[in-house]
C-alpha positions, 0 to 999 in steps of 0.5 A: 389474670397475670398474678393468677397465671403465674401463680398456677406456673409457680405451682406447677413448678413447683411440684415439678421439681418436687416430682423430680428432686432426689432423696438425699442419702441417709448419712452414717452417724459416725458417733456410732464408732467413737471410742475403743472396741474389741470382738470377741466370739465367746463369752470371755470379756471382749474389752479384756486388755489381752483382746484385741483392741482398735479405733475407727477413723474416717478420712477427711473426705469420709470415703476410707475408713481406717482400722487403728489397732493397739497392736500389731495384728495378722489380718486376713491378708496373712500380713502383721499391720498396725492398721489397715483400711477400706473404702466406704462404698454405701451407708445408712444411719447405722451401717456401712458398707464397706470394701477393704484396700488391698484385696489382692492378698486375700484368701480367694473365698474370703468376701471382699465387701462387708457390712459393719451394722450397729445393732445397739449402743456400743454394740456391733455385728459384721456381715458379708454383704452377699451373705442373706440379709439375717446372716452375720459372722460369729464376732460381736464388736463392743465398745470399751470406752468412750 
């Protein structure tokens, strides 16, 4: 009788903890952003060497990522940067949500938090993330190289 009444309280254990456990969170695939990329907004070459070109890095702890340019570029900020970054503050599989550092020089209508969504190998869009779940930006991310 001792075996069976532990059985049944393992088992209801169990099932409480089951009950009970929380999901892990479905982590980035940071594959997804290996290599070099560039945007573009209209058929011309993305990759062309007179296009823009970065890399993304994720910091030790996976919570920044940074923006590496070939160049240094104007930002939204109006300030010429060599890189710059942002804070990860959600993720899927294959999307992060992010906010960039620094936001006090943004233009006042300028969205805060964006959504970095990979919608094919080597292919990315951007979308603010209060904007309608269908909208994004005119701007297609492609990968150049691996």
């Amino acid at each position: 009788m001792k075996i069976k009444n532990r059985l049944i309280v393992s088992l209801f254990l169990l099932a409480c903890a089951n009950a009970f456990a929380q999901t892990e969170p479905e982590l980035f695939d940071k594959t997804l952003m290996a290599g070099v990329w560039a945007e573009s907004v209209d058929t011309s070459p993305a990759c062309d060497t007179n296009n823009l070109h970065n890399s993304f890095e994720f910091s030790d702890d996976g919570k920044t990522l940074v923006f590496k340019l070939d160049r240094p570029w104007k930002i939204a900020t109006d300030k010429e940067v060599s890189q710059y970054s942002a804070k990860i503050i959600q993720e899927s599989h294959h999307s992060l949500t992010i906010e960039y550092f620094d936001t006090a020089d943004l233009p006042e209508d300028y969205p805060k938090e964006w959504d970095i969504i990979f919608v094919a190998d080597g292919v990315y869009r951007w979308k603010a993330s209060s904007w309608p779940d269908a909208k994004v930006n005119s701007e297609v991310g492609i990968r150049c190289s691996k």
